[in-house]
C-alpha positions in Angstrom: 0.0 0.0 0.0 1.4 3.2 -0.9 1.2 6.2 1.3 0.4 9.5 0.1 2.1 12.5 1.6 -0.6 15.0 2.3 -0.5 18.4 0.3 -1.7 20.5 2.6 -1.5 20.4 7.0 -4.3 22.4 8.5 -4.9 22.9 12.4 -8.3 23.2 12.9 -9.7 24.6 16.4 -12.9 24.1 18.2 -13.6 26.9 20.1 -17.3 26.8 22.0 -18.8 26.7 26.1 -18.6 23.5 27.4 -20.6 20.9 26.4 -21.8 22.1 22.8 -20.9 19.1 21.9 -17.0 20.1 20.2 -15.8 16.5 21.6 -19.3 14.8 19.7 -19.0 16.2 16.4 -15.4 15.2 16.2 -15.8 12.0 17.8 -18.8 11.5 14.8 -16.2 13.3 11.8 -13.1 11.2 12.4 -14.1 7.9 14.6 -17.6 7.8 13.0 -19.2 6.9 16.1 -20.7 8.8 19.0 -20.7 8.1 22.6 -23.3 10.0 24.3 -21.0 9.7 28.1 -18.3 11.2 26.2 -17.4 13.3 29.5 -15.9 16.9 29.5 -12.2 17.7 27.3 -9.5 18.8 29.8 -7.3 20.8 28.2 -6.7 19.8 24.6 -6.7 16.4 22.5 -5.8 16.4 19.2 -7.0 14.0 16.4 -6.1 13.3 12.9 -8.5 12.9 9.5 -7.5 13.4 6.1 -10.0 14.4 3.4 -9.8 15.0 -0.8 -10.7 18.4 -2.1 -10.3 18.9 -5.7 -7.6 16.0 -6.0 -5.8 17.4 -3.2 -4.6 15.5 0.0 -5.7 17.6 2.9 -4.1 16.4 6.5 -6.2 17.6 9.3 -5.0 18.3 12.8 -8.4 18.7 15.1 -7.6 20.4 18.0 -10.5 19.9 20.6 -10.3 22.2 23.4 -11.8 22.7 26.7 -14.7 25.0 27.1 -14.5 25.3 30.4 -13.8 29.2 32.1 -10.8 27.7 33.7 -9.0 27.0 30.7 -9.3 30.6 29.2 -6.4 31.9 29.6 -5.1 29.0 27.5 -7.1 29.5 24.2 -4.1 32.0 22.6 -1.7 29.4 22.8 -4.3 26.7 21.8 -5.3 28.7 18.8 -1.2 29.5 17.9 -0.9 28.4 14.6 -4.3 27.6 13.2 -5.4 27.6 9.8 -8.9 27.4 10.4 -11.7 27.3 13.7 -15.1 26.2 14.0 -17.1 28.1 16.9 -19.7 25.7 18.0 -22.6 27.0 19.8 -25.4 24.9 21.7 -29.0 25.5 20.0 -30.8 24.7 23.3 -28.5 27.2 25.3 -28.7 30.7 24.2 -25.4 32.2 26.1 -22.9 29.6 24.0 -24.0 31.8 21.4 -23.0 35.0 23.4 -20.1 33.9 24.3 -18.6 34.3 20.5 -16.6 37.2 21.2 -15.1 35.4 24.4 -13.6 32.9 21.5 -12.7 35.0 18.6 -10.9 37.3 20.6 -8.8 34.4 21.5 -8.6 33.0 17.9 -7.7 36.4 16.6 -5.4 37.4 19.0 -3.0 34.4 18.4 -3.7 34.0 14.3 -5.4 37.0 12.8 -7.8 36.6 10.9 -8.4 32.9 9.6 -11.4 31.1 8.7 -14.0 30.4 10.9 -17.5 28.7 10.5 -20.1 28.8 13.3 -21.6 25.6 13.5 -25.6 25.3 15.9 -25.6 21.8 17.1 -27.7 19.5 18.3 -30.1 20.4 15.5 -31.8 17.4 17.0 -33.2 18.9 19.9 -35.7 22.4 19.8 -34.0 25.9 19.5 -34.6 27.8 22.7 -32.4 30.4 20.2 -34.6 32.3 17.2 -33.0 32.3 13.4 -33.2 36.6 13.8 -30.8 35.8 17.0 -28.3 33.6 14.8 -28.5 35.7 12.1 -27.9 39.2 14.2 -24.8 37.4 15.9 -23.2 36.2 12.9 -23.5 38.6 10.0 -22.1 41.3 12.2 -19.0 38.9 12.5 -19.4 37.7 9.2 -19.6 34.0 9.8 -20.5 31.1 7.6 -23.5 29.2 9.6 -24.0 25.4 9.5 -26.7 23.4 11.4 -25.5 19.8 12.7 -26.3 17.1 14.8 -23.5 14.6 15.4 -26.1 12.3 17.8 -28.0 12.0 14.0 -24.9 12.8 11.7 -26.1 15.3 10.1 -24.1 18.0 8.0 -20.8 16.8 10.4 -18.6 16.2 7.7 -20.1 18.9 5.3 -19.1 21.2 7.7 -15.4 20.2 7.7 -15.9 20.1 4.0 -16.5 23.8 3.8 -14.0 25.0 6.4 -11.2 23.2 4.5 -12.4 24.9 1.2 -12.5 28.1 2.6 -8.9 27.5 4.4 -7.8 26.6 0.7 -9.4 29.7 -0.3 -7.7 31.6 2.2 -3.9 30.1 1.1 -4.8 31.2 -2.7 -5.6 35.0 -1.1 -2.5 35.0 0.7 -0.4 33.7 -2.0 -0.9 36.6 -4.1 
């Protein structure tokens, strides 16, 4: 079997509150499964995927970060170096939403400006959270918005789908 060397690395952050489910969709994205006692992240955990985009080898390197308060004044360094975040809010829990700033402050202040995509999940369960809310909180920031629900699969690798075409994107912009 031969191995191909990817053409592209990417880090991809999960930023989000505790338990908006970052550790289920990337449990659902790379393992395919889904453990509904997953537990809380400590710290950071990193996993590996690789996905095709236009016939080119992209190597992803998930990091899966902590949402609790505790660990905030560790989000620069977790962020150091990415290529690309998803800000995962809880549909059913309006202040994960809120907190946005709280996490893009933190991405921004360690990478600049990168790609980011803010992902609703648990699309599964009813919105305590009204589309004018979504919609007021992320056009201001200018944010791509994807539904999922890892417990059903749904959209979970289209999301990582677009994030790496938009982090491709980004490379072409940069490279001029």
């Amino acid at each position: 079997m031969v191995v191909r060397e990817p053409d592209f690395v990417h880090k991809i952050v999960f930023l989000g509150d505790s338990g908006v489910g970052k550790t289920s969709i990337i449990q659902r994205y790379v393992y395919d499964s889904m453990d509904p006692d997953i537990g809380r992240t400590i710290g950071a955990v990193l996993h590996v995927k690789t996905m095709v985009v236009n016939n080119e080898f992209h190597k992803q390197v998930i990091w899966d970060l902590g949402g609790q308060e505790s660990f905030a004044q560790l989000r620069e360094q977790y962020c150091a170096n990415a290529s690309g975040a998803f800000f995962i809010f809880d549909r059913t829990r309006l202040e994960t939403l809120q907190h946005i700033d709280d996490w893009l402050i933190a991405l921004h202040a360690s990478v600049g400006k990168v790609p980011v995509i803010a992902v609703e999940n648990k699309i599964d369960l009813e919105s305590v959270i009204t589309n004018e809310q979504i919609r007021g909180m992320l056009e201001v920031r200018q944010l791509e918005h994807i539904q999922t629900s890892a417990l059903q699969n749904k959209n979970v690798e289209q999301a990582f789908f677009e994030l790496v075409t938009k982090i491709r994107e980004n490379m072409g912009k940069r490279a001029r």
